[in-house]
C-alpha positions in Angstrom: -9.8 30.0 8.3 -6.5 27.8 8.6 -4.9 26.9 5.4 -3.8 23.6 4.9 -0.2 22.8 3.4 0.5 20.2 0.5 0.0 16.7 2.4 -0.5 14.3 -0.5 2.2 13.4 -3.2 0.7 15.0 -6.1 0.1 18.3 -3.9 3.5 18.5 -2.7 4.6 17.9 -6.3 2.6 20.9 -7.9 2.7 22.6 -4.8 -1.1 23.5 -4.6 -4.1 22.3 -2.7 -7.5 22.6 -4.1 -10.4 23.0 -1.4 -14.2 23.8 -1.6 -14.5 26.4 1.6 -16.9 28.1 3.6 -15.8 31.4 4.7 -16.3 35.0 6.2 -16.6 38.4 5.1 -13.8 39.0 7.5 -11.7 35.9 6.0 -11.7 37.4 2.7 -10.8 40.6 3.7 -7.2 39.0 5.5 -6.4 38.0 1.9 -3.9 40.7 1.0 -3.5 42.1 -2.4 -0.1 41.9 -4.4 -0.6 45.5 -5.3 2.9 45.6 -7.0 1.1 42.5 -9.0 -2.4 42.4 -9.2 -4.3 44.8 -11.5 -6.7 47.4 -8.9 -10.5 46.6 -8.4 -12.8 47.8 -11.1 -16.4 47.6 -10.0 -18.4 48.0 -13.4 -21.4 46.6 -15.0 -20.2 42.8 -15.2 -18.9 43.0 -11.4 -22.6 43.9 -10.8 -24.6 41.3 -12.1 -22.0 38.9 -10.0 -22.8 40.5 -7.6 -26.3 39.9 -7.9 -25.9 36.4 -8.6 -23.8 35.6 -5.4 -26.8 37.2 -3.8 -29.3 34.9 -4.7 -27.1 32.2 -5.2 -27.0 32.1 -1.5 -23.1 33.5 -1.6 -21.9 31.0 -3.9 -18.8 32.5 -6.1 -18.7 30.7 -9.6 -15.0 29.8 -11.1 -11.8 29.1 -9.3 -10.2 31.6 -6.7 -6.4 31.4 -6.6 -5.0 32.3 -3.3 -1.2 32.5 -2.8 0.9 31.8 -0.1 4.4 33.7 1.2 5.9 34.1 4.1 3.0 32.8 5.8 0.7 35.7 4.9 -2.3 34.5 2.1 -2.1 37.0 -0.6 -5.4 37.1 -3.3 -3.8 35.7 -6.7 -6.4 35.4 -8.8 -10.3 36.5 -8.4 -10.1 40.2 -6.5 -13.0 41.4 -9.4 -15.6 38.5 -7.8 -14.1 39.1 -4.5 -15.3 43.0 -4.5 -18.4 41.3 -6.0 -19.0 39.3 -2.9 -18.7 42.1 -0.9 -21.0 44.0 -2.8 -23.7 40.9 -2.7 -23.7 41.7 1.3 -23.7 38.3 2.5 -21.9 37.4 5.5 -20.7 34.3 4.4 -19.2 33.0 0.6 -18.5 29.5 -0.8 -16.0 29.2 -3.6 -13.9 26.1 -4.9 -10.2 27.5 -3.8 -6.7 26.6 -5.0 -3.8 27.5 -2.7 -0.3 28.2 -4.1 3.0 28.0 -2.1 5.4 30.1 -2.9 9.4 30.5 -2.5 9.7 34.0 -3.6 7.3 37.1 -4.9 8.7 36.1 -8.3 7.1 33.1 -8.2 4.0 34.9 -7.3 3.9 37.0 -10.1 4.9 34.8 -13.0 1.9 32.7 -11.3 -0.5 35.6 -11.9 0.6 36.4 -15.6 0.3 32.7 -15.8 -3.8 32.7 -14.9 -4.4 35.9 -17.1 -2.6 34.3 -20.2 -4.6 32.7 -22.2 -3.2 29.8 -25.1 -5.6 30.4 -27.2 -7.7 33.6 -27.2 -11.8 32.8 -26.9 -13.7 34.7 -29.4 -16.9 35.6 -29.9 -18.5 32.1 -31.2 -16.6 30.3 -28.4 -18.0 32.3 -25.9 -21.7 32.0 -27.6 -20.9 27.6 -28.5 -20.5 27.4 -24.8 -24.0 29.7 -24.1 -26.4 27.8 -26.3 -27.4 25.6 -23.4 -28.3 28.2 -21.3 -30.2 30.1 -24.8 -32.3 27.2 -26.3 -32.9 30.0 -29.1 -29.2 30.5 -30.4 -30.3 26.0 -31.2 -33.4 27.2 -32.4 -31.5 29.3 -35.1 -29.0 26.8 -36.0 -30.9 24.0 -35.9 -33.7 25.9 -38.9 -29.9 27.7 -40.5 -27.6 24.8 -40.6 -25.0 27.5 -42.7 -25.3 29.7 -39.6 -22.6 28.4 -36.1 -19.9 29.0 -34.2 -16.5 27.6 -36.8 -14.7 28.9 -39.4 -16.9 30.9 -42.1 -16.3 29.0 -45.0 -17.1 30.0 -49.1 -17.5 27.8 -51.3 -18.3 27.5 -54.8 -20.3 24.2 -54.6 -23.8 25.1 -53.7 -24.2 22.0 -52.4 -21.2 21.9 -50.2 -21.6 21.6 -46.6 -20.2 24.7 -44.9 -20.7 27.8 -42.6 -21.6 30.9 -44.3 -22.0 33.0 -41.2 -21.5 33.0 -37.7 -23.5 33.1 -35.3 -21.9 36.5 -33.3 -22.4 38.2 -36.3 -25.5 37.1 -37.3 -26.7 38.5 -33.4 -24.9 42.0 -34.1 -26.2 43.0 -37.7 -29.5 41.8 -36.6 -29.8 43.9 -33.4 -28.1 46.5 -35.5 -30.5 47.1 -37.8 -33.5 47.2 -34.8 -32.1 51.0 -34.3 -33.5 53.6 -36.6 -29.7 54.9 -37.5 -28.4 50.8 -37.9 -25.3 50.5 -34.7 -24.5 47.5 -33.2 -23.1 48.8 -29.2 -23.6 44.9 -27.7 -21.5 42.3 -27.2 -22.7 39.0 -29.0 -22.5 37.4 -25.2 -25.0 40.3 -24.3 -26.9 40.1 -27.3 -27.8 36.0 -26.6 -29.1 36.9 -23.7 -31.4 39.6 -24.4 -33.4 37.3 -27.3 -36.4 36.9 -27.4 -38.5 34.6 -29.4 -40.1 36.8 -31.7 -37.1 38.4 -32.5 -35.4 34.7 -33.2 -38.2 34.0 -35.0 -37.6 36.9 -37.4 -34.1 36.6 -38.0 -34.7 32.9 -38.6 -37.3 34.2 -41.7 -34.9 36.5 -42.8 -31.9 34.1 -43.0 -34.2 31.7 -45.3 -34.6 34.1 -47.9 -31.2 35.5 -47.4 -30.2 31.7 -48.7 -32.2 31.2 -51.1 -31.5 34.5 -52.8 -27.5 34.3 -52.1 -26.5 30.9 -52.0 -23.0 29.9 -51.2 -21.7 31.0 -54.3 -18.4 32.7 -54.3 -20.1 35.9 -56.4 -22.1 36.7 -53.7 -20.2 36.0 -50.7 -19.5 39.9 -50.4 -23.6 40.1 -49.4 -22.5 38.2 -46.1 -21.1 40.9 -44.8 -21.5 42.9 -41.4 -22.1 46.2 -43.9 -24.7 44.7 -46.5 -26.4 42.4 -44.6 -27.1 44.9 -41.6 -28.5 47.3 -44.2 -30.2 44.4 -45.8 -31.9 43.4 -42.1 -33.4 47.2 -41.7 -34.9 47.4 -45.2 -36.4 43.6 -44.2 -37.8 45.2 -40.6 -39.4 48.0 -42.5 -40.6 46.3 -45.4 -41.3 42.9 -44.5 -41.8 42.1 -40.7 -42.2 44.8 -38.4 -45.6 47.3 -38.4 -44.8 50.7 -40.2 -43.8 53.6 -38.0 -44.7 56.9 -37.6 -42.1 58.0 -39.3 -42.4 55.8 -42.3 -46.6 55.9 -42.3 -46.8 56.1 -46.1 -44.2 53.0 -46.9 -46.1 50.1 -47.8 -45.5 46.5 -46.9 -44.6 44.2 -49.2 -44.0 40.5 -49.2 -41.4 38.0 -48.1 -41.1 36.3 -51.3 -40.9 39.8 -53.2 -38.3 40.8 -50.7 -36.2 37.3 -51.5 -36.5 38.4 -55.3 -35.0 42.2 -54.8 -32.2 40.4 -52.4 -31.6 38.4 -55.7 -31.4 41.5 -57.5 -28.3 42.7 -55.0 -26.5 38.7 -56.1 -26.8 40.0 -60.0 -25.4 43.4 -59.8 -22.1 43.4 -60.6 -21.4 47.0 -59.9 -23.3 46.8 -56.2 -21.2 43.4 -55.8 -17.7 45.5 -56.8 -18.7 48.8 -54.4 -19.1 46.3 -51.6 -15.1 45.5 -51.5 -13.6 46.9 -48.1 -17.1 48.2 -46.6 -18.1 49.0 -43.3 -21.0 49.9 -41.1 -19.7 53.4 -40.6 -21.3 56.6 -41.9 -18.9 57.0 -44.5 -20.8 53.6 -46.3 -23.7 53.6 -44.5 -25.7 55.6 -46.6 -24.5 54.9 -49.7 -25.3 51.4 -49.1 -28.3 51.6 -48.7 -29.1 54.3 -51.5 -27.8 51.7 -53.7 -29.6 48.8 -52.3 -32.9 50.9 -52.7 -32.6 51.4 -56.0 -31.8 47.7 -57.2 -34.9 47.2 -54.9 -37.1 49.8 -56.6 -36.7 48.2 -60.4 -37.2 44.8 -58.8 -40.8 45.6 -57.4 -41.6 47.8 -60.5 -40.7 44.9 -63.1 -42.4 42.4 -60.9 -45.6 44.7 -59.7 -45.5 47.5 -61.8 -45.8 50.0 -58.9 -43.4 52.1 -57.3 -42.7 51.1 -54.0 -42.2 53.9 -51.4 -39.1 53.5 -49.4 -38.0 54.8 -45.9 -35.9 58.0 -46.0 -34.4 58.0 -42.8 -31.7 61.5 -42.2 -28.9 59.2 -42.0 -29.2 58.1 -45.5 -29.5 61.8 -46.9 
């Protein structure tokens, strides 16, 4: 696979040429590695599903491979991950859009791979899901029925009627797949998390967010209930309670309502003392329990002043 030097004006001025190429199992393996640069091949989960993709993609690689060139040898710049991945896919050919660096010296070389794995301005979690929601017409669905849920800048305000996210959308997926486990852990990226989604689930959190509103608000006294801690513990009382069939475990807890639920989550936004623990919490087992032991008891004089009955709870052995 011949590689063509800089030709045009702007190419010999950048001293690059970009290419879309066709080539060999045995092409890709002549492109040396900079070992004294480039970080070693780690074939893990994510280098896996490529893998798989290049395989029924027909052997196409996704991105831009960097190649470098010194000395007349071709050295691997940038893309030796979804390299291994091609090999792994077992095709005999790959197609990839390529740009081709020349080089004066192996200084050059490197400051050109730092370069690629420097990034201006670090993605986070929201970026990565804004540019997913195409591909996951459910993370729409959810802000298209929770306006106050996206992808910016969380922002508190004291006008309830002030346009504004409370919540974002990454940590709206964690605390909600959280509190799905029977000890509430989030262990998923929110990238990961998108993807797994089903409807029924979206269709849930979309309920729960609703009441979550309409018993919270935007109001600065209640911004604390927004966060990862309370609202994860807040989401496995709601699956327990509200939306999801009792388990074996929890056979003698009866279900009660969605609006009685929004009134004991209104409860939590008038406790003052529940509101003042909440400072500096985590979900860790240091606050885990405690949170919810407290949240069950503002819950338990809710339902008695409004149903005069005592509600039966969950006693999971975390919360002991």
């Amino acid at each position: 696979m011949p590689v063509e030097k800089p030709q045009t004006k702007a190419e010999k001025t950048t001293h690059t040429t970009v290419d879309t190429i066709c080539f060999s199992v045995k092409d890709a393996h002549h492109w040396e590695v900079p070992i004294d640069i480039q970080r070693g091949v780690k074939v893990n989960k994510k280098v896996m599903e490529l893998a798989m993709q290049i395989k029924n993609d027909g052997g196409v690689i996704p991105g831009i491979i960097t190649l470098g060139v010194l000395d007349r040898k071709t050295y691997l710049i940038d893309g030796l991950q979804r390299r291994e991945a091609f090999f792994i896919s077992e095709h005999l050919y790959g197609y990839a859009d390529v740009r081709t660096c020349y080089f004066k010296t192996r200084a050059e070389m490197g400051e050109e791979f730092v370069r690629l794995n420097s990034q201006l301005v670090k993605m986070t979690p929201d970026d990565i899901l804004r540019g997913l929601e195409a591909a996951v017409p459910l993370l729409a669905e959810i802000r298209k029925a929770r306006p106050f849920v996206g992808y910016g800048r969380v922002r508190i305000t004291g006008n309830s009627s002030k346009a504004g996210l409370l919540l974002s959308m990454s940590v709206a997926l964690r605390c909600w797949a959280a509190s799905r486990h029977e000890t509430p852990r989030s262990s998923s990226s929110g990238l990961e998390l998108a993807r797994e989604l089903q409807a029924d689930e979206a269709e849930k959190l979309i309920m729960f967010l609703g009441a979550a509103f309409e018993a919270w608000g935007r109001e600065e006294t209640g911004w604390r209930l927004w966060g990862a801690a309370n609202l994860t513990i807040v989401m496995w009382m709601f699956r327990r309670l509200v939306t999801d069939p009792p388990s074996t475990s929890y056979s003698r807890v009866k279900p009660i309502s969605l609006e009685l639920f929004r009134k004991c989550m209104m409860s939590l936004s008038a406790d003052r003392s529940y509101l003042d623990w909440l400072v500096g919490r985590q979900l860790c087992e240091r606050d885990r329990a405690p949170a919810y032991n407290r949240c069950k008891q503002i819950f338990t004089r809710r339902i008695f002043d409004e149903t005069h009955k005592k509600q039966t709870f969950p006693q999971p052995e975390w919360a002991h």
